[in-house]
FIBA-71988 format. One record per residue (C-alpha): residue number from 1; x, z negated, y negated. Coordinates in Angstrom, 2 decimals. Layout:
// residues N
[rec NUM, [X, Z, Y]] ...
***
This chain:
// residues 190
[rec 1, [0.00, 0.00, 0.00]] [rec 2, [0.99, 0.62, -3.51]] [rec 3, [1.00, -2.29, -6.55]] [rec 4, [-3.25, -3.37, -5.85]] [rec 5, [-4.98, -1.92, -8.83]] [rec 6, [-8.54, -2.43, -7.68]] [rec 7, [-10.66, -5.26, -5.48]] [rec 8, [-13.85, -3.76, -3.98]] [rec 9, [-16.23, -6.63, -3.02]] [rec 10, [-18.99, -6.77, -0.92]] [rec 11, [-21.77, -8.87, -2.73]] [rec 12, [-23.86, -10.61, -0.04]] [rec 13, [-21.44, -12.81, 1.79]] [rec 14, [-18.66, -12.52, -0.30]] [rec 15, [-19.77, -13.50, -3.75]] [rec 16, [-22.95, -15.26, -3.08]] [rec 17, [-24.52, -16.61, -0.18]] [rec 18, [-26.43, -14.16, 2.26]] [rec 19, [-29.98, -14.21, 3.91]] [rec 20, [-30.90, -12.40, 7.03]] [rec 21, [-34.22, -11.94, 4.87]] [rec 22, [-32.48, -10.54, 2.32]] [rec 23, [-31.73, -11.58, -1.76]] [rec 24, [-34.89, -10.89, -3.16]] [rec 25, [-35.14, -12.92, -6.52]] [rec 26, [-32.94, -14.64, -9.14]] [rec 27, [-33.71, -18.04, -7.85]] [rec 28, [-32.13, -16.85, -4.25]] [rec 29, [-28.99, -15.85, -5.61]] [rec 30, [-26.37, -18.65, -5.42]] [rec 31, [-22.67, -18.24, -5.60]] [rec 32, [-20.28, -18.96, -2.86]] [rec 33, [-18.20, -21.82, -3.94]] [rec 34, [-15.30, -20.79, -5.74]] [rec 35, [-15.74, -16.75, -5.50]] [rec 36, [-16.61, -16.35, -9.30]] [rec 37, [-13.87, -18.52, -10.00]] [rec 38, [-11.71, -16.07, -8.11]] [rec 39, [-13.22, -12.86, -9.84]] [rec 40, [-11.87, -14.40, -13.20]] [rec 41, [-8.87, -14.70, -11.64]] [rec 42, [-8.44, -11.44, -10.45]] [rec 43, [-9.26, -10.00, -13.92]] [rec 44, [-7.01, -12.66, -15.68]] [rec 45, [-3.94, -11.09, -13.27]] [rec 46, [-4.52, -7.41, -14.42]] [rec 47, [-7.18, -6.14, -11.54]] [rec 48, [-10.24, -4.42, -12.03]] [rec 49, [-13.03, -5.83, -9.89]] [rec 50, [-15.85, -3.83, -8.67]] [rec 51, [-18.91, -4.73, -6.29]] [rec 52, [-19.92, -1.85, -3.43]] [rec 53, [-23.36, -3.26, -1.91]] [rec 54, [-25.55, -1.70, 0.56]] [rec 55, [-28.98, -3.38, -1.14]] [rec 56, [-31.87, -1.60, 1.26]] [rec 57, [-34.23, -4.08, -0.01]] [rec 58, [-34.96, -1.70, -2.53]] [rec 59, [-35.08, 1.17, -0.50]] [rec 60, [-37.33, -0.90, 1.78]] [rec 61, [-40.08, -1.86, -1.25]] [rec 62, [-39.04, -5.72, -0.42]] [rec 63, [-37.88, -5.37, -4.14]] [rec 64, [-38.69, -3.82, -7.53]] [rec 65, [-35.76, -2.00, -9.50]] [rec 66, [-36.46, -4.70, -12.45]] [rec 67, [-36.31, -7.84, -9.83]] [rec 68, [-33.30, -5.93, -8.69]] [rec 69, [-32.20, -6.08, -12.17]] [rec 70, [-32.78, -9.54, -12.54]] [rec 71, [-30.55, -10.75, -9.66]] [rec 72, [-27.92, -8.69, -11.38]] [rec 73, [-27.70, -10.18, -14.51]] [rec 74, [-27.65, -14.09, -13.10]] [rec 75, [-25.09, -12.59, -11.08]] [rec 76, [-23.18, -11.22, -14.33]] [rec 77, [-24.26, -13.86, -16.62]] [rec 78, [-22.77, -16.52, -13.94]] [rec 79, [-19.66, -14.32, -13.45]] [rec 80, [-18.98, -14.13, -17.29]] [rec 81, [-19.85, -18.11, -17.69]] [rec 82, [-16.87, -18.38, -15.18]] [rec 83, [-14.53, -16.11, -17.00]] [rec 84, [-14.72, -13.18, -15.02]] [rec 85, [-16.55, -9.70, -14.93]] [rec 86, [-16.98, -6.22, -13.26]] [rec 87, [-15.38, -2.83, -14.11]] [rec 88, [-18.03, -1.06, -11.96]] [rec 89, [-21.27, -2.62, -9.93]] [rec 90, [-22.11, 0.41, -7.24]] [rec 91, [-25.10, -0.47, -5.04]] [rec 92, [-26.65, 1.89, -2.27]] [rec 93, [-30.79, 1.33, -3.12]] [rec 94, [-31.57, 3.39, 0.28]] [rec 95, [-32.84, 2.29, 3.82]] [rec 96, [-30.78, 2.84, 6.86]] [rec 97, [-33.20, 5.70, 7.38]] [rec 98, [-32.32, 7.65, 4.14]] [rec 99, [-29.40, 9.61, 5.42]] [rec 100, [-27.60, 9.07, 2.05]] [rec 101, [-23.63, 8.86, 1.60]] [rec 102, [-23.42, 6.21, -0.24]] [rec 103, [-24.84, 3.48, 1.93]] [rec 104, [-21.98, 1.56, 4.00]] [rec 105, [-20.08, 1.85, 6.71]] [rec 106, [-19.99, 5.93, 4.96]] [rec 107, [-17.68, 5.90, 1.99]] [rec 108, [-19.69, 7.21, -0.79]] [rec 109, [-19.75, 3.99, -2.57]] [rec 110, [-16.34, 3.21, -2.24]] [rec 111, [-14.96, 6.50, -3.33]] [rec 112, [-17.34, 6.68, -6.76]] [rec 113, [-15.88, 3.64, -7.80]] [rec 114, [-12.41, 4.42, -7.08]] [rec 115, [-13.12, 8.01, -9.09]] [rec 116, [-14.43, 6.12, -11.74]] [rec 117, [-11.42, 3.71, -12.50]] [rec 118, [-9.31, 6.65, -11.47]] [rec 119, [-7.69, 4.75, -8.72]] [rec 120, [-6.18, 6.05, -5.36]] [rec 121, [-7.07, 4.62, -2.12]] [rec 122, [-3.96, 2.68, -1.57]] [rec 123, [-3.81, 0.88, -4.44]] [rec 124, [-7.17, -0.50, -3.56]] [rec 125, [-8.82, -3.22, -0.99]] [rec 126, [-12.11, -3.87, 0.41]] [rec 127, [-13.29, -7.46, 0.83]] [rec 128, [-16.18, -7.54, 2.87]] [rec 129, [-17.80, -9.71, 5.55]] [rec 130, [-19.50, -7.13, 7.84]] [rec 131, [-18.14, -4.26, 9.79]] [rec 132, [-19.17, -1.73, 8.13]] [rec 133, [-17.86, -3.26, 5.21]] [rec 134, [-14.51, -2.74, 7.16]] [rec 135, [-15.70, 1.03, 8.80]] [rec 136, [-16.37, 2.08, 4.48]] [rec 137, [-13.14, 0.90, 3.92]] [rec 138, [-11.18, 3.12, 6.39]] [rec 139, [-13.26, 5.71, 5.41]] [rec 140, [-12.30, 5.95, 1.74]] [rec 141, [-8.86, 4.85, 2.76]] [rec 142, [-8.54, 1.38, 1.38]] [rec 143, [-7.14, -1.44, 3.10]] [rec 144, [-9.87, -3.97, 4.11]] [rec 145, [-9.83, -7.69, 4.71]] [rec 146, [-12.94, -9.92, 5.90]] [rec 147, [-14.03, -12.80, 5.04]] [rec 148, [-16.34, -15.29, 7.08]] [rec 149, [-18.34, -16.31, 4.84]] [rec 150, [-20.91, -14.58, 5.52]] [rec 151, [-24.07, -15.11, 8.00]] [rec 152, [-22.94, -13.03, 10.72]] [rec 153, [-20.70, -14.00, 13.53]] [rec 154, [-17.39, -13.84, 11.85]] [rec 155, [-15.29, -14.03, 14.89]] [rec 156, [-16.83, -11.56, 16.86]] [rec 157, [-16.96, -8.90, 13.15]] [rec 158, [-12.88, -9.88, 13.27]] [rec 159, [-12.37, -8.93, 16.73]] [rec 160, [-14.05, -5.54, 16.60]] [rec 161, [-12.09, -4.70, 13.11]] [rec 162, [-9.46, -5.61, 14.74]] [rec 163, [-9.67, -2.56, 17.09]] [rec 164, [-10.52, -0.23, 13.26]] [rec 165, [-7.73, -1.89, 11.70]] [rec 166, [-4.91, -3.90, 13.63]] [rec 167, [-3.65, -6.80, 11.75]] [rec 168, [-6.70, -6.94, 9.84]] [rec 169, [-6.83, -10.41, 8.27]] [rec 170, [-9.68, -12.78, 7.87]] [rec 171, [-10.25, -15.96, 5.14]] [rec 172, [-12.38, -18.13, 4.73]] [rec 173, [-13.83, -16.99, 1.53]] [rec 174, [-13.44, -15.04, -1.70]] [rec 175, [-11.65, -17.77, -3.03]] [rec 176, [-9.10, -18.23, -0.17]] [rec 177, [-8.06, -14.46, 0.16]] [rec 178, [-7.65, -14.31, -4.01]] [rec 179, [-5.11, -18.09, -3.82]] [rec 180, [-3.03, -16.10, -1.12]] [rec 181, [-3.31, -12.45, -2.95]] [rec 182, [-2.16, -13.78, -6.27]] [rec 183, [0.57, -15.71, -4.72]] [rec 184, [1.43, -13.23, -2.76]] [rec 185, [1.52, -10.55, -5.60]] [rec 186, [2.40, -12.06, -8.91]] [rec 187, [4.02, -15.82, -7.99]] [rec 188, [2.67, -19.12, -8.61]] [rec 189, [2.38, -18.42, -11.94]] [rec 190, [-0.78, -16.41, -11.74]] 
***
């Protein structure tokens, strides 16, 4: 990988807590501990920071556009409170059904955003909690990482990446992946 430009972020799971039923109002939307700490801190190190969501509920009718909306800007308002904010929020609105490109594990969404900030592949990474968070990923050609906290079985999403991307790493949260990035990357001086 080139020097990391861009961090693509799942939203369900990875910023806020996930529902098998879905993220349907305002009131629903709660962040993960630390993750919009972490977003700050991503932006405060140089990074753009964009979200790539499959969000079906609209494509399913579970949702209006303007409840849609709504969920967004808690999400934003609560990101900005924290110190943090988005270059680029790309959402697929279609159902499984809809044969789009953009919904996850295809690459659409993935590859708009990195258009838009005008960023190659490799100097991006995914951070999802699903598989076809991972599948989107290696798609566009970003690097992906996982982490579990999301609702699904996070062990047995790690050991099928595993066989998409060997080495693949897993953490605990958003939080946990950004501490090691930053150190990693830039010292403990971030």
């Amino acid at each position: 990988m080139k020097k990391l430009k861009l961090v693509l972020l799942d939203r369900d799971g990875v910023i806020n807590f996930d529902s098998p039923d879905y993220i349907l109002s305002p009131d629903q939307w709660q962040p993960i501990p630390g993750s919009l700490e972490a977003i700050a801190l991503l932006k405060d190190a140089g990074l753009f920071v964009a979200i790539c969501s499959n969000q079906s509920g609209l494509g399913r009718g579970m949702m209006s556009q303007d409840m849609f909306e709504a969920i967004q800007n808690k999400m934003v308002a609560a990101t900005q409170t924290a110190g943090g904010s988005f270059d680029v929020i790309s959402y697929c609105p279609h159902n499984p059904e809809a044969g789009c490109d953009c919904r996850k594990p295809k690459a659409g969404l993935l590859l708009q955003v990195l258009r838009e900030l005008g960023v190659n592949p490799d100097e991006a990474v995914m951070v999802g909690d699903s598989l076809r968070d991972v599948q989107a990923a290696i798609a566009a050609g970003v690097s992906a990482v996982l982490v579990s906290s999301g609702y699904g079985d996070a062990q047995s999403i790690w050991q099928k990446a595993q066989a998409l991307q060997p080495g693949i790493k897993m953490y605990d949260n958003l939080a946990s992946y950004v501490e090691t990035l930053l150190l990693k990357n830039f010292g403990e001086g971030a």
